[in-house]
DOVEX-600331 format. One record per residue (C-alpha): x, y, z; residue in one letter. Coordinates in steps of 0.25 Angstrom, whole numbers. Each point is the difference from the previous one (the first is absolute). Last residue first. Example, Ala and Ser with C-alpha at 12.3 -4.5 7.8 and 13.67 -1.06 7.14 Angstrom:
<pts>
    east   north      up   code
      55      -4      29      S
      -6     -14       2      A
</pts>
This chain:
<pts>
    east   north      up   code
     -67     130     103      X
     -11      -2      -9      X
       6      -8     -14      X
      -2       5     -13      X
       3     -13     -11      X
       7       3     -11      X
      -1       4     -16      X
      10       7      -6      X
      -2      12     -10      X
      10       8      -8      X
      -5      12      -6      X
       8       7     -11      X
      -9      11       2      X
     -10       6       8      X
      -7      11      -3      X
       6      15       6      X
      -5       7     -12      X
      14       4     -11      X
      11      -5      12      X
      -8     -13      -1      X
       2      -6      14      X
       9     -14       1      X
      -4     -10       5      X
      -2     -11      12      X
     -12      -7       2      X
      -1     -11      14      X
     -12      -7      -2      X
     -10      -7       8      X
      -4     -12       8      X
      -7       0      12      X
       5       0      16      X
     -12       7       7      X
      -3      13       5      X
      11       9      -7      X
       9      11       2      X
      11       5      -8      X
      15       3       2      X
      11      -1     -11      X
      15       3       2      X
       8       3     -13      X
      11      -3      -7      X
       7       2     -13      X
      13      -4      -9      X
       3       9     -11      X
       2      -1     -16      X
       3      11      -7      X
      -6       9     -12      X
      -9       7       8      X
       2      -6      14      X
      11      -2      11      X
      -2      -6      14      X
     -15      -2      -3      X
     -10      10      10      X
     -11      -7       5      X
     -14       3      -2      X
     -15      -2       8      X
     -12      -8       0      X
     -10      -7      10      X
     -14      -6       0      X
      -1       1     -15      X
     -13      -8      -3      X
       1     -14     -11      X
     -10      -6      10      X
      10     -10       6      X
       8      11       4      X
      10      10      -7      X
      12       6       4      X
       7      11      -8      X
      14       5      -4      X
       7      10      -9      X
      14       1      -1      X
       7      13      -2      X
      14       0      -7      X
      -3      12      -6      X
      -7      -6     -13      X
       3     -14       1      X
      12     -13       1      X
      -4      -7      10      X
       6     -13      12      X
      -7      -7       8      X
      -8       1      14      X
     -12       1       8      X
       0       0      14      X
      -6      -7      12      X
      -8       9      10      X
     -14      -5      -2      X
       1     -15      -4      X
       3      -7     -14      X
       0     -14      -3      X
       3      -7     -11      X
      -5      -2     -12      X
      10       7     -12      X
      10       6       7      X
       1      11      10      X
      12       5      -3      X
       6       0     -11      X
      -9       9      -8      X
       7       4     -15      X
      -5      13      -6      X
       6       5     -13      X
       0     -16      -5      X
      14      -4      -3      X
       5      -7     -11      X
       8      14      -3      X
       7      -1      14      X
       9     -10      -4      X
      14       4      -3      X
      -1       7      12      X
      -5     -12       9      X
      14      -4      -2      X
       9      -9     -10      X
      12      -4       3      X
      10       1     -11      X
      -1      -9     -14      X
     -14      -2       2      X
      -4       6     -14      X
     -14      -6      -6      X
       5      -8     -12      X
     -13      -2      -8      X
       5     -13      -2      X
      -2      -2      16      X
       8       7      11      X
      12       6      -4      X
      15       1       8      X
       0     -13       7      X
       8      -9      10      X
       0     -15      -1      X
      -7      -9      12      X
     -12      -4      -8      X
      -3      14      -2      X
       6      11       7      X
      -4      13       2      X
       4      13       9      X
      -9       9      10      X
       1      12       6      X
      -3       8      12      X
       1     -11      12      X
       1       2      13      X
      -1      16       1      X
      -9      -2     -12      X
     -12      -7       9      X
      -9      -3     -10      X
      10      -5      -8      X
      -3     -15      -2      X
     -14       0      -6      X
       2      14     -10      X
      11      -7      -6      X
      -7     -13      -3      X
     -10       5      -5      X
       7      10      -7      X
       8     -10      -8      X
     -15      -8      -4      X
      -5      14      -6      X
      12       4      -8      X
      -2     -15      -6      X
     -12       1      -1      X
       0      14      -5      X
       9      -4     -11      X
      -7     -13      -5      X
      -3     -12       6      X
       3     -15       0      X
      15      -7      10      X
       8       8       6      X
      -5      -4      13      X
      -1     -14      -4      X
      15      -1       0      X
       2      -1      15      X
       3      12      10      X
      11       4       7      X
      -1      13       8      X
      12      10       4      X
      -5      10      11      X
       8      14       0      X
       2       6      14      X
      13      -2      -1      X
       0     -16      -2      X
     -15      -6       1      X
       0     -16      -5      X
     -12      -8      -5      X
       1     -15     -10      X
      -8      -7      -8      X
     -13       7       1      X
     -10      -8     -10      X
      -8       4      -9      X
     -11     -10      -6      X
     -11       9      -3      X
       6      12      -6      X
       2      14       7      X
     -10       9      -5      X
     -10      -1      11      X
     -15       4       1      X
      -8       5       9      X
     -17       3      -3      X
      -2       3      14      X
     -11      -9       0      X
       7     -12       0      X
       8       3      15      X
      13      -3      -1      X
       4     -13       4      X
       2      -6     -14      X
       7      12      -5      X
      14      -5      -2      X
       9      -9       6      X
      11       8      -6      X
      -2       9      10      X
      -2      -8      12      X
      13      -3      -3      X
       6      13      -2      X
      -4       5      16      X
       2     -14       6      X
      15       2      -5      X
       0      14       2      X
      -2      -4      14      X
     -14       3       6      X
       1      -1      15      X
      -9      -7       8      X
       3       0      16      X
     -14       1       5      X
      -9      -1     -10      X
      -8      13      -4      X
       9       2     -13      X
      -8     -10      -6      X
       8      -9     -11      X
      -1       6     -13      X
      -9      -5     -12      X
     -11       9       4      X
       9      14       1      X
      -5       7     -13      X
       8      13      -8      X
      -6       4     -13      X
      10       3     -12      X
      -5       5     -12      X
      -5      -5     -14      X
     -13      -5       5      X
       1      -5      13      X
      16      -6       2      X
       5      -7      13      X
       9       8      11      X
       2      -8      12      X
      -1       8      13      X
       7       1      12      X
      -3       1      15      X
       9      -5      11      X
      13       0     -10      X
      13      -8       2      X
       9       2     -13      X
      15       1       6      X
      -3     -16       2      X
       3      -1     -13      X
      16       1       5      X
       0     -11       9      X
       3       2      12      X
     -12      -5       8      X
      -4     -11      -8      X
     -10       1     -11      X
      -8     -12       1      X
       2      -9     -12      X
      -4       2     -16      X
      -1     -12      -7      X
       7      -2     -13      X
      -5      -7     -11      X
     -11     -11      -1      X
       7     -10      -9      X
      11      -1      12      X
       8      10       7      X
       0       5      14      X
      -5      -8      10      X
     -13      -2       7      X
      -5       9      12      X
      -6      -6      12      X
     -14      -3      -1      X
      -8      11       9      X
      -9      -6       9      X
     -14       3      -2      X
      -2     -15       1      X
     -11      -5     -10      X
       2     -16       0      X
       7       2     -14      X
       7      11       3      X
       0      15       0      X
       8      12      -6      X
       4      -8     -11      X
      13       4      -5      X
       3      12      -8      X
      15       3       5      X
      -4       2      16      X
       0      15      -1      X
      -7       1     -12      X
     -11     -11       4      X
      -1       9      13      X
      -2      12      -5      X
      -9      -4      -9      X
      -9      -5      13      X
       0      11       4      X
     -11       5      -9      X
     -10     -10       7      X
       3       3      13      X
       1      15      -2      X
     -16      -3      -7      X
      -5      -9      12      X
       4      12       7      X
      -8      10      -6      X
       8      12      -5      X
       7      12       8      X
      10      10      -5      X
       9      10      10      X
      -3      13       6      X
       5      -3      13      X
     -13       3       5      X
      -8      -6      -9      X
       9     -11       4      X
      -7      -2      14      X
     -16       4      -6      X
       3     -10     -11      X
       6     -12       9      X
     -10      -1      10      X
     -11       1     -12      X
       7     -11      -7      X
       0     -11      14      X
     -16       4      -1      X
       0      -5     -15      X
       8     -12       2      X
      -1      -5     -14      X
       1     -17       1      X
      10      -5      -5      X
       4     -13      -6      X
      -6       3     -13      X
       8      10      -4      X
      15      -6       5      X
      -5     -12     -10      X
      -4       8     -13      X
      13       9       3      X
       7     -14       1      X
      -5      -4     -12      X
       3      14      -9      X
      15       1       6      X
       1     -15      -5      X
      -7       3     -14      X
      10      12      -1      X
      12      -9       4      X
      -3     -10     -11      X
      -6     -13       3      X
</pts>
């Protein structure tokens, strides 16, 4: 079975074993609420951790034939199935990547769209996504995404991450064939920013990104040759971007008063528009945050959001730009979640 089929079954398993613990949940939203950090259901962190766990333990079945959750132990490098990836240990160099909250970036349309479902929760205690869980999880594509937000993945089915090393803030990844493999130029643009978009979200660990395939060093990506001959950055990148892109919350989770919402803009002013809606569709809160840079430059943002509701519901967290011409919004970026009372 190959490792995506694995990661699938165990997923499958991890779901059905657990039982949502929807009073445990409340607990931790109004606590993290407070430390502004993101909250899913707990059958859900289960279930997504479990690809942490295949890529740490090199893609073996998470559980055995008489159903014990305990983990298999790693099998060894080599064989028909490739490398397996082992847990990072402490000085190793990829350990330099050790992110609480990350984001993969996928495609929608013909931009980039950032989505956290195939990750491991950041909620568990002691998780850390390693570059290696982080390009994984990646190439795994948008199984665990959810269908209605219409992601997509230029990478290729069948990629595989051969190899990961950080050196001078500059990660070196090793990919197989299959990645450059079909697609014209802005799949190929598209599939690189992927990957360099995923492993430098924190660019004082990492800031750029080389390639390999199959273990050789390369200059072009695919026949259309894109050039990777130096690290490439999210500068190179920022064209496949949409003008808004909302990091945080992500697509159904949960949001309580006083989390924030963040990402990263590229408007008029560098104002940032933001609004609140329950599960009538009615504003109940809105406001702006001010970008880092705007007009002609991409800035990160954050902002605090307080409302007030009765009753947990679902809603939508809006996030746009205001028409300088008559104030309508613009470039409007919605993400469904689930308001939760404090």
């Amino acid at each position: 079975m190959s490792l995506d089929g694995r990661i699938r079954q165990g997923l499958v398993q991890a779901a059905d074993s657990v039982e949502p613990n929807v009073e445990g949940d409340l607990m931790k939203v109004t606590q993290r609420a407070r430390t502004r950090r993101r909250i899913q259901w707990a059958a859900g962190a289960v279930a997504v951790a479990a690809i942490g766990a295949f890529l740490f333990l090199g893609g073996t079945d998470l559980f055995d034939a008489t159903g014990d959750t305990n983990p298999i132990p790693p099998a060894s490098t080599g064989g028909d199935g490739g490398p397996t990836i082992s847990p990072t240990p402490e000085d190793s160099p990829s350990e330099a990547v050790s992110l609480t909250l990350a984001d993969l970036w996928f495609t929608r349309g013909e931009v980039l769209f950032p989505d956290t479902s195939g990750l491991p929760s950041a909620e568990l205690e002691g998780t850390k996504l390693t570059g290696e869980m982080l390009l994984g999880a990646l190439v795994a594509g948008t199984d665990h995404a959810p269908p209605e937000a219409g992601l997509s993945t230029s990478i290729p089915e069948g990629t595989k991450v051969l190899g990961f090393d950080i050196a001078n803030r500059i990660a070196t990844v090793d990919l197989s064939s299959e990645f450059v493999s079909g697609g014209g130029s802005l799949s190929m643009r598209m599939r690189v920013a992927q990957v360099v978009f995923t492993l430098t979200q924190e660019e004082e660990e990492v800031e750029g990104v080389l390639f390999e395939i199959d273990g050789e060093p390369v200059d072009a990506i695919g026949g259309e040759g894109v050039d990777v001959s130096d690290p490439q950055t999210r500068a190179d990148y920022e064209d496949l971007l949409p003008p808004i892109a909302v990091t945080s919350p992500n697509w159904g989770t949960y949001f309580v008063s006083g989390e924030t919402i963040e990402g990263i803009a590229n408007v008029f002013e560098a104002t940032v528009s933001w609004r609140i809606l329950d599960e009538s569709g009615e504003e109940i809160a809105n406001g702006f945050a001010t970008a880092t840079c705007g007009t002609g430059c991409w800035g990160d943002f954050t902002t605090e959001v307080e409302f007030s509701i009765d009753h947990s519901q679902e809603g939508t967290v809006e996030v746009f730009e205001s028409s300088a011409e008559n104030g309508e919004p613009m470039n409007v970026v919605s993400v469904p979640v689930t308001l939760f009372t404090d």
